[in-house]
RODREN-394970 format. One record per residue (C-alpha): residue number from 1; x, z, y. Coordinates in Angstrom, 3 decimals, always signed. Each point is the difference from the previous one (the first is absolute). Example, Ala and Ser with C-alpha at 12.3 -4.5 7.8 and 13.67 -1.06 7.14 Angstrom:
BEGIN
  pos         u         w         v
    1   +12.300    +7.800    -4.500
    2    +1.370    -0.660    +3.440
END
This chain:
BEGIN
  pos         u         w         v
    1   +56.816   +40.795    +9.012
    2    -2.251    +2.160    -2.569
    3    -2.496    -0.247    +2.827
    4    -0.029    -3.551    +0.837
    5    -0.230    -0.570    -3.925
    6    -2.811    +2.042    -0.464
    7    -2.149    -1.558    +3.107
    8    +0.912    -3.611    -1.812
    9    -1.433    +1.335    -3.277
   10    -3.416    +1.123    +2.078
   11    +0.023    -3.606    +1.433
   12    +0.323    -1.926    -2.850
   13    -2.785    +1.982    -2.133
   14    -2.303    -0.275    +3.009
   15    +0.303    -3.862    +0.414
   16    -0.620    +0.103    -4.201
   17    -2.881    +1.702    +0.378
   18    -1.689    -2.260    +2.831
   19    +1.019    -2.929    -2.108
   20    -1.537    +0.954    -2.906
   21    -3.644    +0.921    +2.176
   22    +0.658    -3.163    +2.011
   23    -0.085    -1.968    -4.245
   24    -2.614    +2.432    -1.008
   25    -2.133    -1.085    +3.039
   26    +0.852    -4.072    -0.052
   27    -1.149    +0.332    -4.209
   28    -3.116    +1.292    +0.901
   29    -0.606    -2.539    +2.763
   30    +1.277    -2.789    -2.009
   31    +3.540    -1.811    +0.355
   32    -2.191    -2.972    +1.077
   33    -1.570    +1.692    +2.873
   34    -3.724    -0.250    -1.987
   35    -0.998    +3.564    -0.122
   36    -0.284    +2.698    -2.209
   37    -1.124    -2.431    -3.216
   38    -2.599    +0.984    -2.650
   39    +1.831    +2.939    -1.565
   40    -1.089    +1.709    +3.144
   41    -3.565    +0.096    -0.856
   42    +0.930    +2.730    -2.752
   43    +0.201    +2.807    +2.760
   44    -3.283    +1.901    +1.294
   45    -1.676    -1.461    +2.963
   46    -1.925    -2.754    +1.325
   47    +1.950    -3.670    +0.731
   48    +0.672    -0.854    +3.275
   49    +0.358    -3.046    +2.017
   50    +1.486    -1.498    +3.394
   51    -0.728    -3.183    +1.818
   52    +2.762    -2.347    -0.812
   53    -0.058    -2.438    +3.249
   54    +2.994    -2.168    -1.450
   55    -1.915    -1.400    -2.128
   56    -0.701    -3.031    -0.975
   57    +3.006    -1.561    +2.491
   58    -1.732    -2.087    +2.954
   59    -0.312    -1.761    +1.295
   60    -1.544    -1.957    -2.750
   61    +1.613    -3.678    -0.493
   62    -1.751    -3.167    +0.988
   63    -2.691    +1.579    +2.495
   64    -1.480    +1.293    -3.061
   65    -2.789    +2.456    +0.828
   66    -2.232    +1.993    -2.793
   67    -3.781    -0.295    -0.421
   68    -1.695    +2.601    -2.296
   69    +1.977    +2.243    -2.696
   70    -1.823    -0.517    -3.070
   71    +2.625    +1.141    -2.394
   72    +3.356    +1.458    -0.615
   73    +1.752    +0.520    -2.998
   74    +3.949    +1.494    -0.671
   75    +1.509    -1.701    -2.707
   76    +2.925    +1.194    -2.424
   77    +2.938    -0.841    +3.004
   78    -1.879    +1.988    +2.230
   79    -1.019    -3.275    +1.323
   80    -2.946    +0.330    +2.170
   81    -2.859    -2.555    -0.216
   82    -2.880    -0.748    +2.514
   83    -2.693    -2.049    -0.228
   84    -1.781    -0.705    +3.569
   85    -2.426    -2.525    +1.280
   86    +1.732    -1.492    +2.873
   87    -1.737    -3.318    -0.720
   88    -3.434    +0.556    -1.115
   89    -1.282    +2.458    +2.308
   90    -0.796    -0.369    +3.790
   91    +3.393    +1.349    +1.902
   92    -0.423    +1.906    +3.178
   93    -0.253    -1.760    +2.891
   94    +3.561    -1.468    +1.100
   95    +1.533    -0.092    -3.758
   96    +0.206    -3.233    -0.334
   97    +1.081    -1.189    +3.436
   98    +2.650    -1.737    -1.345
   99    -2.294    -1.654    -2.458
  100    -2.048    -1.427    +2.707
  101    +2.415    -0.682    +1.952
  102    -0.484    +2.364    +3.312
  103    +3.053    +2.369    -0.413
  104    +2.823    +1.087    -1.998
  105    -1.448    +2.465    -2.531
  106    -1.197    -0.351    -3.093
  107    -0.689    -1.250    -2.509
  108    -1.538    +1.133    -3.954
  109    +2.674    +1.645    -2.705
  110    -0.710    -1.288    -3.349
  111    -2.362    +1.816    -1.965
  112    +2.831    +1.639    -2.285
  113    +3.356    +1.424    +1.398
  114    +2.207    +1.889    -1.732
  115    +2.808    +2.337    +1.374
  116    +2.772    +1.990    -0.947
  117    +0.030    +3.540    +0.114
  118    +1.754    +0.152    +3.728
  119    -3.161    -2.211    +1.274
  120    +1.936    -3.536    -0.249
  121    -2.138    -2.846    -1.151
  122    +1.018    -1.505    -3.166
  123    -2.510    -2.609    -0.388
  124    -3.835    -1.173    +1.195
  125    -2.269    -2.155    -1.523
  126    -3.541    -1.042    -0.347
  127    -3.145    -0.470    +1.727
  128    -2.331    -2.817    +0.999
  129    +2.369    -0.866    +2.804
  130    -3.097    -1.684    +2.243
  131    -1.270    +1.676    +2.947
  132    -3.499    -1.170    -1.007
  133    +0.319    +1.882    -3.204
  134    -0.400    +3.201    +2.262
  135    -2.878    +2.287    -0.092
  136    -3.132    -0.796    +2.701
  137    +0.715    +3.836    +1.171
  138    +0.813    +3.509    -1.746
  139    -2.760    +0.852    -2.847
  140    -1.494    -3.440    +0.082
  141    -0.484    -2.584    -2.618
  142    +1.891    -3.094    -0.042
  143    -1.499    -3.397    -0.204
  144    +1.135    -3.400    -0.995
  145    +2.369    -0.768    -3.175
  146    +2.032    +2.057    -1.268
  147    +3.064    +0.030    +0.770
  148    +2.876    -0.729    -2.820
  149    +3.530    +0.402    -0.776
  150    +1.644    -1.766    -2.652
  151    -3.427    -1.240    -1.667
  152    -1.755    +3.400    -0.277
  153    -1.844    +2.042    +2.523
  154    +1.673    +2.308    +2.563
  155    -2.997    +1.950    +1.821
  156    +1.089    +3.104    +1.977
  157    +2.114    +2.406    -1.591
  158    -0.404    +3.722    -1.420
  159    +2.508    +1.662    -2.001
  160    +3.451    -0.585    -1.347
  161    +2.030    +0.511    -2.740
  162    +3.137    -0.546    -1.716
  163    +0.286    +0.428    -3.687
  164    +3.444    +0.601    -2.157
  165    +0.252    -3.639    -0.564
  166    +0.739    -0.457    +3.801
  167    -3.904    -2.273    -0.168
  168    -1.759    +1.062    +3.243
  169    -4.216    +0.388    -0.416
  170    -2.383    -0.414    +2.818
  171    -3.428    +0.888    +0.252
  172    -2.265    -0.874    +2.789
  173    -2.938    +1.415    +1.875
  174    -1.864    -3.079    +1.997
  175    -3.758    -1.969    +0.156
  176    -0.002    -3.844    +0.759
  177    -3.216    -1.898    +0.299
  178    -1.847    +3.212    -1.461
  179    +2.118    +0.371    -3.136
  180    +2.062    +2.824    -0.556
  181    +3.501    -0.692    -1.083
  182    +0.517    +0.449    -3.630
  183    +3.681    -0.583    -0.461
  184    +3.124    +1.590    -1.098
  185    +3.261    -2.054    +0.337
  186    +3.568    +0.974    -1.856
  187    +2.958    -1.567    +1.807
  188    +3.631    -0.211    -1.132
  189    +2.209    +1.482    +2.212
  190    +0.991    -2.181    +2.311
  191    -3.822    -1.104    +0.414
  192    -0.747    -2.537    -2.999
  193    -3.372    +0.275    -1.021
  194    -0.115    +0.484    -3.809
  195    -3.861    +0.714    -0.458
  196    -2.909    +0.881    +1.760
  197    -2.965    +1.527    -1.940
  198    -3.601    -0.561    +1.614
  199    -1.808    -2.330    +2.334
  200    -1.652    +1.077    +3.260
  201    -4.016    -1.449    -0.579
  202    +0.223    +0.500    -3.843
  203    -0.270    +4.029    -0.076
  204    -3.017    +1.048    -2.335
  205    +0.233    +3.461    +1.349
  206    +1.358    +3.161    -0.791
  207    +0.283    -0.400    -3.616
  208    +1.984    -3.357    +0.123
  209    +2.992    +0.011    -1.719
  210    +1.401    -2.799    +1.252
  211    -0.659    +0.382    +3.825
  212    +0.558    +2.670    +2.362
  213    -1.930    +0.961    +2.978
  214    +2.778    +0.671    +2.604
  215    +3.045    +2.065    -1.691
  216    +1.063    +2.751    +1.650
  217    +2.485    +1.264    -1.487
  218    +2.498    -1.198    -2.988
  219    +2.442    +2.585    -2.305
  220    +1.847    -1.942    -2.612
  221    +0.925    +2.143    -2.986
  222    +3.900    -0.774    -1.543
  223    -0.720    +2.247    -3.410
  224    -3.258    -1.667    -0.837
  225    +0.587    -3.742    +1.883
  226    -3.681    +0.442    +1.797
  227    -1.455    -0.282    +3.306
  228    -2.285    +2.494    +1.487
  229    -2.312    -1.031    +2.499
  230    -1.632    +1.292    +2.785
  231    -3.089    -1.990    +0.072
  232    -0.780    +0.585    +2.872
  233    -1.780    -0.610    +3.449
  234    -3.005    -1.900    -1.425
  235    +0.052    +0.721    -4.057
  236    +0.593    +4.118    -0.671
  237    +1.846    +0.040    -3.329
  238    +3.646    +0.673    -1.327
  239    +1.035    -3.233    -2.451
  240    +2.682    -0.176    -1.961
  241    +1.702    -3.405    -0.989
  242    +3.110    -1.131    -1.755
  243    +2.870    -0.396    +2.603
  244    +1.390    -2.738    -2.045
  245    -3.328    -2.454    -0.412
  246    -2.346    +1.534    +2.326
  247    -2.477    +0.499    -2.738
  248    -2.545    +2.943    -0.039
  249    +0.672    +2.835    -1.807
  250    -2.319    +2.571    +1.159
  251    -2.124    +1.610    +3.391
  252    -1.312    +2.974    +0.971
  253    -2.216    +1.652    +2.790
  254    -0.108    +3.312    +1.620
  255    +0.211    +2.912    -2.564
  256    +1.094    -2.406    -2.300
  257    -3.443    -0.703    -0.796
  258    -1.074    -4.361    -0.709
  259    +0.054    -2.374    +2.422
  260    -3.382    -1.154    +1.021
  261    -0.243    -3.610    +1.528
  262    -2.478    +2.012    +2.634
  263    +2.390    +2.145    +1.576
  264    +1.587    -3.336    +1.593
  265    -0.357    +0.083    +3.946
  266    +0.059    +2.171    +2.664
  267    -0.904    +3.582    -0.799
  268    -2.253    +2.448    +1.992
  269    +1.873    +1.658    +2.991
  270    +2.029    +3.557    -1.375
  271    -2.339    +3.139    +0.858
  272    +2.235    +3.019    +0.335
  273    -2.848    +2.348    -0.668
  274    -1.088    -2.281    -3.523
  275    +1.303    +0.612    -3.676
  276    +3.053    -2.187    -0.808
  277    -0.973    -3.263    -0.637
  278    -0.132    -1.039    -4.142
  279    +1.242    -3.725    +1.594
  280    +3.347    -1.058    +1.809
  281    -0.700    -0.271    +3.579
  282    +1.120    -3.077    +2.256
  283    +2.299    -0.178    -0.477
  284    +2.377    +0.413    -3.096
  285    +3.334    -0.290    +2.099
  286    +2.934    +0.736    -2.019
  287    +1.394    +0.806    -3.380
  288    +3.172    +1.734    -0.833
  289    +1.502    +0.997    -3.853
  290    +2.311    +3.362    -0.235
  291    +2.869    -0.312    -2.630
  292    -2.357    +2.637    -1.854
  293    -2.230    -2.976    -0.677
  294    -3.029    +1.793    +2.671
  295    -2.058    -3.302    +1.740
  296    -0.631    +1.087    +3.551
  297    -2.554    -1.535    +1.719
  298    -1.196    +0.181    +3.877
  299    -3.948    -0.185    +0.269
  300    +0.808    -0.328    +4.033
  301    -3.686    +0.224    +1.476
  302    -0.918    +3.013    -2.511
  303    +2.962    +1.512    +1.360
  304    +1.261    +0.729    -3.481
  305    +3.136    -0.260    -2.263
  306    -0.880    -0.479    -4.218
  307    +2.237    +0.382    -2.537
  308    -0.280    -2.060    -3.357
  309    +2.007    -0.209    -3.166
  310    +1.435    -3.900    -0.599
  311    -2.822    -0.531    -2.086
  312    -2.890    +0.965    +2.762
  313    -0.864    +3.266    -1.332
  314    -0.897    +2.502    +3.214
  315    +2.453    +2.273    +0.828
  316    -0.555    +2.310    +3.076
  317    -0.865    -0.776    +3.690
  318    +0.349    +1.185    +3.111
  319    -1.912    -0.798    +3.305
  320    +2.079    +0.388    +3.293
  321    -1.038    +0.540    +3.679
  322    -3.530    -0.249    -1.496
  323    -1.874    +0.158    +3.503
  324    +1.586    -3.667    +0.864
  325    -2.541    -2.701    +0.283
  326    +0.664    -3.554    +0.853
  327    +2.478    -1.708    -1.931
  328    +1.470    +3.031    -1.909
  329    +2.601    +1.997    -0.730
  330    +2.069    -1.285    -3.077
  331    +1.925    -3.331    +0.910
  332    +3.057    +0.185    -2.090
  333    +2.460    +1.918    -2.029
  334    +3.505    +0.783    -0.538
  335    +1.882    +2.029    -2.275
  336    +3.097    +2.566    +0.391
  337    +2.865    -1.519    -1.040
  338    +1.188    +2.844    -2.232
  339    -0.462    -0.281    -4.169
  340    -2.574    +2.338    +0.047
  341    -1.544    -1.531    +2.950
  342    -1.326    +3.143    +1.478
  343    -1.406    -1.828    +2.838
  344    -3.009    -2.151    +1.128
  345    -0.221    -1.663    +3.518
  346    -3.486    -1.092    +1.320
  347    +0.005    -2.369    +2.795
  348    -3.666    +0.670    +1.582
  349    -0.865    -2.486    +2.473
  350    -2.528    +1.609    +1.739
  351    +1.639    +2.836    +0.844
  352    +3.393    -1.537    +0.659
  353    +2.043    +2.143    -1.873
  354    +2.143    +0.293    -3.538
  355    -1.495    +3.044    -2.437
  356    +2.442    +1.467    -2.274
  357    -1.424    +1.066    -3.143
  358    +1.588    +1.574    -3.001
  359    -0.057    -2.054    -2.753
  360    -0.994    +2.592    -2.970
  361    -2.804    +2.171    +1.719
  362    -1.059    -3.424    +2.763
  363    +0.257    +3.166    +2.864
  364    +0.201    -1.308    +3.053
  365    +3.224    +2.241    +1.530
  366    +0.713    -2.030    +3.127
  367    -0.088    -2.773    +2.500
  368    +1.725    -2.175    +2.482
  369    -1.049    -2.223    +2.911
  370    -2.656    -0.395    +1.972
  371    -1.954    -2.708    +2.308
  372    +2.107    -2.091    +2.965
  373    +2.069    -3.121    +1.007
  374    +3.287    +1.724    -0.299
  375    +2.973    -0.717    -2.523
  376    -0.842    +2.554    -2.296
  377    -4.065    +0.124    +0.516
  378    -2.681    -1.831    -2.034
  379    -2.593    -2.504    +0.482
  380    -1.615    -0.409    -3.067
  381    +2.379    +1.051    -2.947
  382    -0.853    -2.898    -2.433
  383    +3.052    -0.175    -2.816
  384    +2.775    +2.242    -0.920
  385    +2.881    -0.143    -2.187
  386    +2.777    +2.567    -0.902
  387    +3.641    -0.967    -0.923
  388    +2.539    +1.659    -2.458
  389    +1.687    +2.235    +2.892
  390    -3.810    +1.606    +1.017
  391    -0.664    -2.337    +3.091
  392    -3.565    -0.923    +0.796
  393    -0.529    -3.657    +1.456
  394    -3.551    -0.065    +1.364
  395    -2.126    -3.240    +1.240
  396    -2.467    -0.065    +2.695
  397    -3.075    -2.423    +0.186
  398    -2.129    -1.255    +2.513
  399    +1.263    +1.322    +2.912
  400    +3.550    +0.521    +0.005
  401    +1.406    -2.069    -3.075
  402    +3.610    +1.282    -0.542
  403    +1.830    +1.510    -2.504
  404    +1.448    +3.661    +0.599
  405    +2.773    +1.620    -1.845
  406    -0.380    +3.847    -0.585
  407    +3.257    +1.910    -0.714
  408    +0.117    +2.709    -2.828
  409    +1.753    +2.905    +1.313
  410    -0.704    +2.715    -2.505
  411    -2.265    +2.606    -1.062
  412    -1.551    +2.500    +2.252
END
């Protein structure tokens, strides 16, 4: 009887024991299944990802297929936001079958669609809506008017965001009849236009402060109410507005140094073996603030991250896989999710891959992906975003146009 007692007691501490590493292990994964969260980016190591292939959830509703990725951003739900160009650029051939009428499949998403943080789609709005709205071809100029939604211009779109008031900003990167667009657009929620600063034909060049010359990129700052903008494929300047009016506040160009109105255009092709350039490159591509108040910017065809203070003065840079020509290096930027966000994530299109950087030191300590067609490969990494539990959400351009979902499983 002593024996059978004693064997009991061994059972019943070793079933405590795996219960409490079975809770020790589901905290650190998350009760919701998310992973191991931002207090894991504490630790030593380097983050790493996995392919998530459940997400988004297809097949998408409607025959909805996706054009170009031209911006994602994670809002305060974790909500994930995409902005894509499934009606004004040239689909490959047999997207719009349905459209025309010769088979089943498919048929342009709206421009913006937003979806939970399992993949489901909440809601999609916007875009042109015509098919003769669409691009003549990849790269080209459009002609003809221009198209319109709501009474103001909608020319193809570049870069997303969603500020703290829920108000979604779009930026745009596009040339019609010759003139580069020169618009930035701030949308309720749900897709109400509320303004639209700028007027495509009416830029007077780089130093404009009421037209843009394609925006690239868009960070709208809570603590301070302003809007940073990368501006952007044809200007090469950082301007700040107000978020509220739209009106200017201040701009900047590389090294913090004055905008002149002759650095507008397209610059000379990067030389790997020249001094840094004292310009922005084409073209200035993205613009992200850290909750330290550090402006980082992504001078894409010089290859190059800067780093500014709020108020433009020059920081620090650093210049990343320097001996890439083309179209660059530096697309877009996402931060750790972490308070001290130890982390920065470069999506480089060129090399189709995701640098990890730390934050403090702008080290580059690691790397994931690389070229292909596969779930889990790159075309040409074009927008990222990072949401609350460390997940990257990377969009693809040109040739593959999706949205992939990369899964933070630790530090390594």
């Amino acid at each position: 009887m002593r024996e059978i007692s004693r064997n009991t007691i061994r059972a019943a501490a070793l079933l405590a024991a795996m219960a409490l590493t079975l809770s020790a292990c589901q905290k650190q994964a998350g009760s919701s299944g998310a992973g191991p969260g931002p207090a894991a980016f504490a630790g030593p190591g380097v983050p790493q990802f996995e392919f998530d292939p459940t997400w988004p959830k297809l097949p998408l509703p409607n025959n909805w297929i996706f054009g170009n990725m031209s911006g994602v951003h994670v809002d305060e739900k974790d909500h994930v936001w995409i902005l894509q160009r499934g009606n004004t650029v040239q689909l490959d051939l047999g997207d719009d079958y349905l459209e025309t009428g010769a088979a089943e499949c498919c048929t342009p998403a709206p421009s913006v669609v937003e979806f939970d943080p399992a993949g489901n789609i909440v809601q999609a709005w916007g875009g042109p809506g015509a098919k003769a709205n669409r691009s003549t071809g990849i790269g080209m100029p459009r002609t003809g008017e221009i198209p319109r939604v709501q009474g103001v211009e909608w020319p193809r779109e570049h870069s997303l965001f969603v500020d703290s008031e829920h108000n979604v900003w779009m930026g745009c990167n596009d040339t019609i009849n010759g003139q580069h667009c020169a618009v930035l657009t701030k949308f309720t929620h749900d897709g109400k236009v509320i303004w639209q600063k700028g007027k495509t034909g009416e830029s007077k060049g780089n130093t404009d402060t009421e037209n843009f010359g394609e925006p690239a990129g868009i960070f709208v700052d809570a603590t301070t109410n302003e809007a940073y903008i990368a501006d952007g494929y044809y200007n090469r300047r950082v301007i700040v507005i107000d978020a509220k009016t739209g009106a200017f506040k201040r701009m900047w160009g590389a090294y913090g140094e004055p905008v002149e109105k002759s650095t507008a255009g397209f610059s000379v092709p990067y030389d790997p073996a020249a001094p840094l350039s004292r310009s922005f490159g084409s073209s200035v591509h993205c613009i992200e603030l850290s909750r330290d108040g550090l402006v980082y910017v992504c001078d894409r065809q010089n290859n190059r991250i800067q780093v500014f203070k709020r108020d433009g003065t020059f920081v620090k840079e650093v210049v990343v896989a320097p001996q890439t020509k083309a179209n660059g290096a530096a697309f877009d930027i996402a931060l750790s999710p972490d308070p001290e966000q130890r982390f920065l994530y470069l999506g480089d299109g060129r090399n189709h891959k995701v640098h990890i950087l730390r934050r403090d030191s702008l080290e580059v300590v690691g790397s994931f992906g690389h070229g292909g067609r596969a779930g889990g490969e790159f075309g040409v990494v074009h927008v990222l975003a990072s949401d609350s539990q460390g997940n990257l959400y990377v969009g693809e351009t040109v040739v593959r146009d999706r949205i992939q979902k990369f899964k933070f499983v630790g530090m390594k």
